[in-house]
Every structure is written in C-alpha cells, then in structure tokens.
C-alpha positions, 0 to 999 in steps of 0.5 A, spaced: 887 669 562 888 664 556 884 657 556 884 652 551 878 648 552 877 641 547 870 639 550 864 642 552 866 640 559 872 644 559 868 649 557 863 649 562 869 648 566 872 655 563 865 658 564 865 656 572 870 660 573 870 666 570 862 667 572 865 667 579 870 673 576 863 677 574 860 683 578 853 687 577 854 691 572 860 688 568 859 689 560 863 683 556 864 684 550 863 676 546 869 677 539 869 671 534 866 668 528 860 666 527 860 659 530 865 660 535 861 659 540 860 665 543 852 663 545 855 657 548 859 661 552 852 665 555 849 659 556 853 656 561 856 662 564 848 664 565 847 657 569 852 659 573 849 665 575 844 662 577 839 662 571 835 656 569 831 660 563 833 658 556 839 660 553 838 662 545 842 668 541 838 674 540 839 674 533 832 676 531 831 679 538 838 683 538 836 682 546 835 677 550 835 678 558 835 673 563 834 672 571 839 669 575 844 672 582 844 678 577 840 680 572 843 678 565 842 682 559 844 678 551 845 682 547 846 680 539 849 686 534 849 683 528 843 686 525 845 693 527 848 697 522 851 702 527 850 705 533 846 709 531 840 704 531 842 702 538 842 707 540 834 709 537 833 702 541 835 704 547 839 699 548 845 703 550 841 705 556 841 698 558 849 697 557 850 703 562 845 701 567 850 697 571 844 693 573 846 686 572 852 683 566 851 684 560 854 680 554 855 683 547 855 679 541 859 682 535 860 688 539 865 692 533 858 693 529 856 698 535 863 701 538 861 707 540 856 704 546 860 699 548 862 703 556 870 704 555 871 700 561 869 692 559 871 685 559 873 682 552 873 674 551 876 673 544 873 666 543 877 662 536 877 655 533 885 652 534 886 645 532 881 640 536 877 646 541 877 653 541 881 658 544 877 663 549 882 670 551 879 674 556 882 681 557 880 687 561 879 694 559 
C-alpha cells in the first residue's frame, strides 16, 4: 500500500486506516529520516487505537508505552549503537511479547531484534507531502 498524503488531515486519514489494519502483537517497524514524520505517524495511529495519553518521541526514554484497545509500545533506537544494548535493556523482550503493537523508530540500528515477520511503513518527503509505504514481512 502507497498513500501521498499533503496535509495533516490526509495523514490522519492515512492513520485511521491503517490502525484498523493492526492486531495485538503486530511489530511496525517506522523507516525514515529524521523529520519525516515517523512520530507523527504514532500519535494518530495511537488516537486511533484508543489512546488519549501524550504522544511524544522517545528519543531520550528509547520507550515509551501507552493504553489504548491494545497496548501500545513506541520504541526510538536512535540512541543505541547495537542490539546488543537492547538486548541488555531488555527491550527485545518487550518486542517478542505479542502483548499489544509495537512502533519502532530507526529500527536499522537494532536488526537483529526486530522479529522476521513484521510490518514496514517507509515514510519519505516528495514535493508538497510525504509518502508513507507499507509493506509486510
């Protein structure tokens, strides 16, 4: 699936749907530079779920979790030079829970602990929006 979305509406049109798409223990692996919207992406997928906690990047936390229909776990691997360190964090544990969704943010720093089957949401600047591709492993 490919959508364009050139407002905040259309991304939280983009969210809405695909929210409904996810399942408890659904590993979303979130690709992109930085500002591209990835957290963006999390906040209305969460509201979506359910959730009306704050939605923030973990960036300094490296997780973040919140209530919803399901549990919901935000995860920010920009900090972590391997997985090594999430694993010694025990964060891996948490991926391989299946206890509610979990987002991943720079998730090529940590590839080893990302569970082979997951989802992919490629998000990318294009002229005037951004381009969110999802696709599932």
């Amino acid at each position: 699936m490919v959508e364009i979305s050139y407002s905040l509406e259309d991304t939280k049109a983009f969210a809405k749907r695909f929210a409904k798409s996810l399942r408890n223990g659904d590993v979303v692996k979130l690709v992109g530079d930085l500002g591209a919207g990835k957290t963006t992406l999390v906040k209305y997928v969460s509201e979506f779920l359910g959730s009306d906690d704050l939605v923030t990047s973990p960036t300094f936390t490296i997780l973040n979790e919140y209530s919803g229909s399901m549990p919901i776990h935000h995860f920010d691997m920009y900090r972590l030079k391997n997985s090594n360190e999430a694993v010694d964090s025990g964060l891996d544990e948490v991926l391989r829970s299946g206890d509610g969704v979990c987002f991943v943010e720079w998730p090529e720093n940590t590839p080893e602990i990302i569970p082979p089957h997951h989802i992919e949401v490629h998000i990318s600047k294009v002229e005037g929006g951004r381009k969110f591709e999802v696709v599932k492993k």
